[in-house]
C-alpha angles and dihedrals in degrees: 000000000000127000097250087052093047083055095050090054090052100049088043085054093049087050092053096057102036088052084048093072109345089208094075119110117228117179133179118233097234084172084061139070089234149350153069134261105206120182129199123254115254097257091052105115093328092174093059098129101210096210129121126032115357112227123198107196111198109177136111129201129040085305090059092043096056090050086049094051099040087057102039084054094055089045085055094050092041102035095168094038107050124034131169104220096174139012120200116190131172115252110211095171089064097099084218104047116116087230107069136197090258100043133094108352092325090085088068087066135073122243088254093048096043080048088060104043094055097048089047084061109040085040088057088053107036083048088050099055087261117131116211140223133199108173143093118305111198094076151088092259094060091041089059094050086054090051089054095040089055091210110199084188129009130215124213116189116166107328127157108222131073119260111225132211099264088061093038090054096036100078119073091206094043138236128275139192129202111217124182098232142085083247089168096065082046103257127134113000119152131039092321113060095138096046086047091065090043095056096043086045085235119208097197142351144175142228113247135198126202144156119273129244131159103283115066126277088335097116118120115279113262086182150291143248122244125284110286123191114238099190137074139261112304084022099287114168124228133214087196104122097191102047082053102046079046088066100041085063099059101091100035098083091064098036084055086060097045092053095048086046096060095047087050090059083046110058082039092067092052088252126140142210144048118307106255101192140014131177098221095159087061084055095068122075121234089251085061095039088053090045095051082057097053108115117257111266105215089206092069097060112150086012101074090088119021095270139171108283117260089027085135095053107041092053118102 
């Protein structure tokens, strides 16, 4: 996709928000190489209490959605104990963004599809009283905007740039990344989990959440879900990336919550300090560990997970 086209995505997607709700503030980072900071428009979720532990979500994707959701459902169960005060999402239809429509898994996807994919999220947030930043982060301008969120934890869930030290150190409760791999036998760190199955002709896996340090996807294991199966009926193998990335996602919305539930137990007993360890395999019941090894159904591409119609087709 050329350059001028990459523009025209980005400025449709602007539009979008700002129609949406015309009140929302969407400024360009002129401080930065790239990026936008959008606020949310004062009757967007006015009643958003802004008490208990402060979560920062920075994902994109599906990944980073269903973080996004898992946390934004517990902060509507627990209003006064859970509370986003920032979502930070990587923005491939910016022509300047380090993170571009044919790098990590965007490149499956088709620019409408990329462009999607990115609205659903920031929508969801913006909706939700969450203002949103797409820019990068290893500067003086995002530090700033953590200073201001306050984040007692932070979330990462698929997101393209590298996390430095002054965001690693800045949360009490620490920062965590979910990553679809079984990262503690040594398999799939880095931008390629899914390929990674398919070239090792993987039977099962697992989804794995750790804290995050400098070097991708090597901090130390917090837990991991479950075993899934990543082949087909009578054991077949598939080179379909995303009907087996689909599969990989199932059980990250519940081991998020998990995670934010126990930091909430956590603050609330006056404690400190990231969660070391957590036994989310033991959080699932035998009915949800047999269905994660059932063998993936390909008739069932884009449904896996309730995704946006048309997923399947508009994958390439």
């Amino acid at each position: 996709m050329t350059h001028n086209n990459a523009l025209h995505l980005e400025k449709d997607l602007l539009n979008r928000l700002r129609s949406n709700n015309p009140q929302r503030d969407i400024s360009a980072l002129t401080q930065c190489a790239w990026g936008h900071y959008i606020t949310p428009a004062p009757d967007e979720h006015p009643e958003k209490s802004n008490k208990g532990l402060r979560l920062l979500v920075i994902g994109s994707w599906t990944l980073g959605m269903l973080a996004f959701e898992g946390v934004k459902e517990l902060e509507d169960q627990h209003p006064d104990t859970v509370n986003i005060t920032g979502l930070v999402t990587d923005d491939p239809l910016d022509p300047d963004a380090k993170i571009s429509m044919q790098k990590r898994f965007w490149h499956y996807y088709r620019g409408t599809r990329q462009e999607k994919y990115v609205f659903d999220l920031m929508e969801e947030a913006l909706e939700y009283g969450v203002p949103c930043y797409t820019g990068e982060v290893k500067s003086d301008t995002f530090r700033s905007y953590l200073t201001e969120w306050k984040p007692d934890a932070i979330i990462v869930s698929a997101f393209g740039q590298l996390i430095d030290k002054p965001i690693i150190d800045f949360p009490t409760y620490g920062i965590y990344n979910v990553h679809p791999a079984d990262l503690l036998n040594g398999f799939g760190a880095g931008t390629q989990p899914w390929e990674d199955l398919i070239d090792r002709q993987a039977e099962t896996t697992r989804v794995t959440i750790h804290k995050v340090s400098e070097e991708i996807d090597a901090g130390s294991v917090v837990g991991f879900s479950p075993l899934l199966n990543v082949r087909l009926a009578h054991n077949l193998c598939t080179d379909d990336i995303c009907l087996v990335g689909e599969k990989t996602l199932i059980p990250v919305k519940f081991m998020i919550k998990e995670l934010i539930l126990k930091l909430c137990q956590k603050k609330e007993s006056g404690k400190t300090g990231p969660i070391d360890s957590i036994d989310f395999e033991g959080c699932f019941s035998p009915a949800d560990q047999a269905t994660l090894m059932l063998p993936i159904d390909p008739e069932q591409r884009g449904h896996i997970l309730p995704l946006s119609p048309q997923h399947a087709e508009d994958t390439v």
